[in-house]
C-alpha positions, 0 to 999 in steps of 0.5 A: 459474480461480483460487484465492482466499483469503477471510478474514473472521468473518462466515459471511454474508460469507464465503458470499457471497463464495464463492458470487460468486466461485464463479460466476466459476469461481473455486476458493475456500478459506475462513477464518473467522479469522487462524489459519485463514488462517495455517493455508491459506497454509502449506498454498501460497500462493493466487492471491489473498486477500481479507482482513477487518481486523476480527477477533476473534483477530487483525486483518487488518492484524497479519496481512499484517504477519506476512506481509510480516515472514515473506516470505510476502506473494507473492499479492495482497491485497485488504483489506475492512471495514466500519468502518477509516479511511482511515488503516487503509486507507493503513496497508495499501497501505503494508505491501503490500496492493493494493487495499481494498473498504469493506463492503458490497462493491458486486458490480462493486467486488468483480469488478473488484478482483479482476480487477485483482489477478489480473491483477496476480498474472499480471505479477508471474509473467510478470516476468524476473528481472533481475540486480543491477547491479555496485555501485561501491564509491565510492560510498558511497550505493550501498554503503548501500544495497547492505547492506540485505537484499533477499532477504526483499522481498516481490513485492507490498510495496508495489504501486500503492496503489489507485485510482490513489492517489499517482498524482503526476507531477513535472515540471520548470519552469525552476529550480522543480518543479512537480507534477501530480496526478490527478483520478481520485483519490477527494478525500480521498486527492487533498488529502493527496496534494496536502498532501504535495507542498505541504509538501515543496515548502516543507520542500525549498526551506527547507532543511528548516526547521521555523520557515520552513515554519510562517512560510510556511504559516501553521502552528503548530509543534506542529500542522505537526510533526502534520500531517508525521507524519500524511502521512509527510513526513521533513522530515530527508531533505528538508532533505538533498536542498535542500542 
């Protein structure tokens, strides 16, 4: 049995939420609201949350934000709505959420999503904590590195997007990279995942040159900065390591 969170301001969805996942022997706590969910995990952190974006207060995605920001994000989340983007829903496997279910929820989805954060909350728990490695000073990426705070890192941000999402292999092929990419990927995520290694490939062998790269890929300028910005490509750090 496991202690579930459900966040959503509508009663319909919050009772039938309830009453599945109570059948599954889960004990489930309800919250109409941000502060209310706010008011729950301060009371102890759940096994799982299943989190509405859209809501009156305050949406979802500001929610896990407080979260990550405050290191409360220590259970999984599984977002829901009925009306987000898939920008929405990248935008929180980004921040740290672990799945995400478009309304209506089909009963399957919803168990299985379930069963799969769990299961990954259980790993998580499972997990030994291993040491930090000594840090040579004379490396100065490595001290960089070493001077972020990692204290305050939540233990699900980020965790694998869902549905095998960015699932991208690189493989080498005498002096070029090649890549791989799976096919279980829903098709809209598979083109951008696609899209992402198409122009990383190009920024990297140009040595990051934005006047190339839209030579070669037939892009205008304006359109190719958009089009990097939208799938998170830093042409700045890849023109680094072509160097």
């Amino acid at each position: 049995m496991a202690n579930i969170l459900v966040v959503d301001d509508e009663m319909g969805i919050r009772e039938l939420l309830s009453e599945i996942l109570g059948d599954e022997g889960h004990a489930i706590t309800l919250a109409e609201n941000a502060q209310q969910a706010r008011e729950a995990r301060a009371a102890g952190a759940p096994d799982l949350v299943l989190l509405d974006i859209w809501m009156p207060d305050t949406d979802g995605v500001t929610l896990l934000k407080e979260w990550q920001r405050d290191g409360l994000l220590t259970m999984p989340v599984i977002m829901m709505s009925g009306h987000a983007t898939i920008d929405t829903a990248v935008e929180a496997t980004r921040i740290g959420a672990l799945n995400f279910l478009e309304k209506p929820i089909a009963l399957q989805k919803l168990l299985k999503a379930v069963q799969q954060g769990l299961s990954r909350a259980q790993e998580v728990a499972r997990a030994p904590l291993v040491p930090p490695r000594p840090i040579a000073p004379s490396v100065p990426s490595m001290q960089s590195a070493a001077a972020e705070p990692v204290s305050a890192a939540p233990m699900f941000a980020p965790p694998p997007p869902p549905n095998g999402a960015r699932v991208v292999h690189a493989i080498s092929h005498g002096e070029g990279t090649g890549y791989t990419l799976s096919f279980d990927l829903p098709l809209r995520e598979a083109r951008d995942a696609f899209e992402r290694m198409y122009f990383e490939h190009h920024l990297g062998r140009e040595g990051g040159s934005m006047t190339r790269v839209a030579e070669k890929t037939g892009l205008e300028r304006t359109h190719l900065y958009r089009k990097l910005k939208q799938l998170g490509v830093e042409p700045g750090k890849l023109a680094k390591k072509g160097q």
